[in-house]
N, C-alpha and C positions, 0 to 999 in steps of 0.2 A: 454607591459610596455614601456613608451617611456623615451627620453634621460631624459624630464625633472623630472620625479619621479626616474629615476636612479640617477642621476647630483649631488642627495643629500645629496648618498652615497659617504664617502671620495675616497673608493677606482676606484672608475665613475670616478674621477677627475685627475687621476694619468694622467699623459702626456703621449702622446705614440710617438715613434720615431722609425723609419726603422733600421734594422741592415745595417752597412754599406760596402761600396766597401773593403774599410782596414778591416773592423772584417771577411768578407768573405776569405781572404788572408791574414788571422792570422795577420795582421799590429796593431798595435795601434790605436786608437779610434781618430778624427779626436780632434783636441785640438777647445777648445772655440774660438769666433769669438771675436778679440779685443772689447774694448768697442769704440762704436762709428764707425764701423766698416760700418753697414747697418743703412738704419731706422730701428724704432723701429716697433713694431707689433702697427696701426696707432686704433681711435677710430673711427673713418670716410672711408667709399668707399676710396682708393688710387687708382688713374690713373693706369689703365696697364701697366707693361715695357715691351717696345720693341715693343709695337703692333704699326704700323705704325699710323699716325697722322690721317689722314684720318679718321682711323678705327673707333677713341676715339666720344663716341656717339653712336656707331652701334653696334647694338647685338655682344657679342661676339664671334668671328669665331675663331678656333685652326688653320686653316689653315693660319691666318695673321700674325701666330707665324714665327719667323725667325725656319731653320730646325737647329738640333740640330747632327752633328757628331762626340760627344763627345765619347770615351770609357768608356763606362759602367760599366762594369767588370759583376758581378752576383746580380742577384733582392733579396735582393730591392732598392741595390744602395745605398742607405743615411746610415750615423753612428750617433750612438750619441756621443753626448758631453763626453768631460771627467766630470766625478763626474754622470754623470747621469743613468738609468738602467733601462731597459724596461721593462713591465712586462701586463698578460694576454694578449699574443701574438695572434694572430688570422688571418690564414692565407690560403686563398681558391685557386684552380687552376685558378675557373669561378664563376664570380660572378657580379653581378650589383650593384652599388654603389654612392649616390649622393655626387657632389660638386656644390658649389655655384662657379659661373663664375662673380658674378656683376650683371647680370641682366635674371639671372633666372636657373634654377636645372638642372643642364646635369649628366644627370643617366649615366655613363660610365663600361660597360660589359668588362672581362678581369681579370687578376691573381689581386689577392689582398691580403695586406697585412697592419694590423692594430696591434697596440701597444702600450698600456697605458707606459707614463715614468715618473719617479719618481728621483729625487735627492737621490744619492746613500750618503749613512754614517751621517754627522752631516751638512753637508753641505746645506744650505737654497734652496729650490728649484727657479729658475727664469724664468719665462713666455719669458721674453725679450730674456734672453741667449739662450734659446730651441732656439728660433724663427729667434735670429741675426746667429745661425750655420744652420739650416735648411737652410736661404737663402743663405747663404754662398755655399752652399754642391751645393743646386739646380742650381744655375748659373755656380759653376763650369764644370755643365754636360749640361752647355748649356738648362737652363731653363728660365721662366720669372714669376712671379708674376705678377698673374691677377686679385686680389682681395686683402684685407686686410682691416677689419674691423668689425662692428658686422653685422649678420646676419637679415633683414628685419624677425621680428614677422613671417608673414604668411611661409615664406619661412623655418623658421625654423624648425616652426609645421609641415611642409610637410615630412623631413629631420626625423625630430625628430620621429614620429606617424609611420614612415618607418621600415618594416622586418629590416631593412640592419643595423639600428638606436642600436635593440636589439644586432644582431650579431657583431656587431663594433663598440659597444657604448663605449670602451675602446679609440678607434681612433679619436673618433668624439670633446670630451672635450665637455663644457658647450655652446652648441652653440647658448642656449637663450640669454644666460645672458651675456657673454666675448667675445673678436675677434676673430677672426678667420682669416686665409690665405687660397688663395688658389693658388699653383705653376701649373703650366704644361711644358715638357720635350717635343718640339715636334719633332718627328726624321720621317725620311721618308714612316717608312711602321707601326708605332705604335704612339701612345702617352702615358707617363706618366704623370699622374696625381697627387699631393701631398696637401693633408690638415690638415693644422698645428692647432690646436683648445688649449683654454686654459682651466681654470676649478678653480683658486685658488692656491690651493697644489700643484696642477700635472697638467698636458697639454694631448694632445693627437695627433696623427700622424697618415693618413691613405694614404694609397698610392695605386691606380688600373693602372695597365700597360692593356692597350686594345690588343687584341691577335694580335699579329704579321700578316701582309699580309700572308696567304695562297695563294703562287703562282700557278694559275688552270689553266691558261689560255693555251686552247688548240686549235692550229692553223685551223680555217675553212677557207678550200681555195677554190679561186678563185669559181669554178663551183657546190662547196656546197654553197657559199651564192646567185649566181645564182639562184638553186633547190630551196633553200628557199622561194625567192623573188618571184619568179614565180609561185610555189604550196603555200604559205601560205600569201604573201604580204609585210612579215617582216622577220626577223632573228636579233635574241639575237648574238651580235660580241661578242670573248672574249677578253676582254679588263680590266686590273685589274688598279685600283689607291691606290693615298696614302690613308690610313685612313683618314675619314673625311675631305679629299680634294680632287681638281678636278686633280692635279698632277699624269698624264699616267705614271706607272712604265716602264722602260726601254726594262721589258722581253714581253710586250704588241707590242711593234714595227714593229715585223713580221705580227701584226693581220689587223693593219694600212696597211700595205705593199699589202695585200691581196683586200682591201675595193680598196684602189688605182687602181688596176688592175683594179677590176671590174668595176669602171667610166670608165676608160680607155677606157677600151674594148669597151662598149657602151654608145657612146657620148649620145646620147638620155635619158638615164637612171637619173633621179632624185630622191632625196634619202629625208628622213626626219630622222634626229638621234635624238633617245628621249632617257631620261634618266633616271632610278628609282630607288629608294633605299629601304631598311628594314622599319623597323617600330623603331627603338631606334631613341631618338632625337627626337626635338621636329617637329610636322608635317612642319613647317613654313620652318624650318632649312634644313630638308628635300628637299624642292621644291626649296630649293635655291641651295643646291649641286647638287641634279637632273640636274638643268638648267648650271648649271658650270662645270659637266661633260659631257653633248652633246655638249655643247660649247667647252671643249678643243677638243674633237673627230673632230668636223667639222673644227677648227682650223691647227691641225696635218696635214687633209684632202688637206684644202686650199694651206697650206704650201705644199704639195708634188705636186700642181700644178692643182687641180682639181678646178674650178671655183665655185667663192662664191655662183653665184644664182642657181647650183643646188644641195646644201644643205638647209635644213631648220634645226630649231633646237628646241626643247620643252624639259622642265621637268614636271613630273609626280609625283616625291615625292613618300610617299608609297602608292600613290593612287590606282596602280594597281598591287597587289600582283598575283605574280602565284606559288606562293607556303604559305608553313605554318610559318609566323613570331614567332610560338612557338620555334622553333628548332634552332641550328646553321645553318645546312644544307637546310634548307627554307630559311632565312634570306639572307644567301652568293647566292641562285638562284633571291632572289628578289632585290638583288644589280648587278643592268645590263646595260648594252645601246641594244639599239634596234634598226636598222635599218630597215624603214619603205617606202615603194614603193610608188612614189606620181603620 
């Protein structure tokens, strides 16, 4: 069944909104956003905020988001309004979930958390009010709106005609017919996602936090990436980033310190670092992080003194899986760099 033969049911239209950081630690429910406070939830595409100038025109990238180290408290973070109450709650550890970004559907995997809302008592419900505290809430944890407005026909059909459509069609509001928002949270080893949707009577809010960096990375030193090179031509380095950026986490450091040596050691020795990712995302998006993760690698490399010409650099995108993209544990082996013997 999709959103649009649900949408026509009243209770499809109920708004949904996150419980918030104050309801999580019994506080009071965050008060309404003055009027005049935000824009309003627009009819037109709105410009991104915060995505640097440049960007505006180009696909959009999370990684162009400023990071965000706000304190969180506990998921799902956002509260509703006063007067307002959430209701057919729906809420999974792991799950995949679309938002519109502006220029096209990023399926995002991760804990999710959706909720029709509804104006509690006599009180008239407001599309605007949901919408001017929602951005209120999101920017105070260090978010940006990257979307607002209605959703392009085909894209909607996609969204809508969507598993995740039926299971979260509380979250989702009328996404044929009314505007829509879409927030992202971007922090250094996750991204939060939020979609504010309307419907009439009621609105909708669905929120996927992508699973947190699982730090793996297990130091292969110096005379195991030798072995490797030598009996196989290449070796998978561990090296972990941020989600969906080229950003080398800190505990990665030692792994660098390791590759270092081993140029060191053998001035002769020229390396090719390629770079490959899962299958989530679109292929294109893919080939572009790929190439922006052997790019920061040979950068690190540079930086600790090893010369630019005997690095080369390639991405691969999910071109070359060696494992099963079905699974978690396939995916997190087919996110890798690879050191390559030239």
């Amino acid at each position: 069944m999709s959103v649009r033969s649900l949408a026509r049911q009243p209770w499809v239209l109920a708004p949904v909104l996150l419980l918030g950081l104050a309801a999580c630690k019994g506080e009071p429910a965050a008060a309404p956003v003055a009027q005049g406070a935000a824009p309003s939830m627009a009819t037109d595409a709105a410009p991104a905020e915060g995505v640097p100038a440049a960007a505006l025109g180009a696909p959009f990238n999370v990684a162009d988001l400023p990071v965000s180290n706000a304190s969180l408290g506990s998921f799902p973070y956002l509260g509703l309004p006063q007067g307002y109450a959430s209701a057919d709650v729906v809420q999974s550890e792991f799950d995949r979930v679309p938002f519109w970004t502006g220029d096209r559907v990023e399926w995002v995997e991760g804990k999710v958390y959706s909720t029709a809302v509804h104006a509690a008592g006599d009180r008239p419900y407001s599309q605007l009010e949901l919408g001017r505290n929602v951005q209120e809430m999101v920017s105070s944890l260090g978010g940006k709106r990257i979307f607002s407005g209605v959703l392009p026909a085909p894209m909607a059909s996609e969204i809508g005609n969507s598993k995740a459509a039926v299971t979260y069609v509380g979250g989702l509001g009328d996404i044929y017919n009314e505007p829509a928002e879409t927030y992202v949270i971007h922090r250094a080893d996750r991204d939060i996602w939020v979609h504010v949707g309307g419907g009439g009577s009621g609105g909708g809010l669905l929120l996927a936090e992508t699973k947190p960096v699982e730090i793996t990375a297990k130091l292969l030193p110096v005379d195991a990436l030798k072995q490797a090179l030598d009996v196989q031509g290449k070796v998978a380095i561990q090296v972990n980033f941020a989600t969906d950026a080229a950003q080398i986490l800190p505990e990665s450091a030692p792994q660098i310190v390791q590759v270092t040596t081993l140029l060191q050691q053998d001035p002769s020795l020229r390396l090719g670092v390629e770079g490959h990712t899962d299958n989530s995302g679109s292929p294109a998006r893919n080939q572009t992080l790929s190439q922006a993760r052997a790019d920061a690698v040979r950068a690190q490399l540079v930086a600790a003194g090893i010369a630019a010409d005997r690095l080369t650099t390639a991405g691969f995108g999910q071109e070359r899986p060696v494992a099963d993209n079905a699974t978690e544990l396939g995916r997190s082996q087919n996110r890798r760099v690879e050191l390559v013997k030239r």
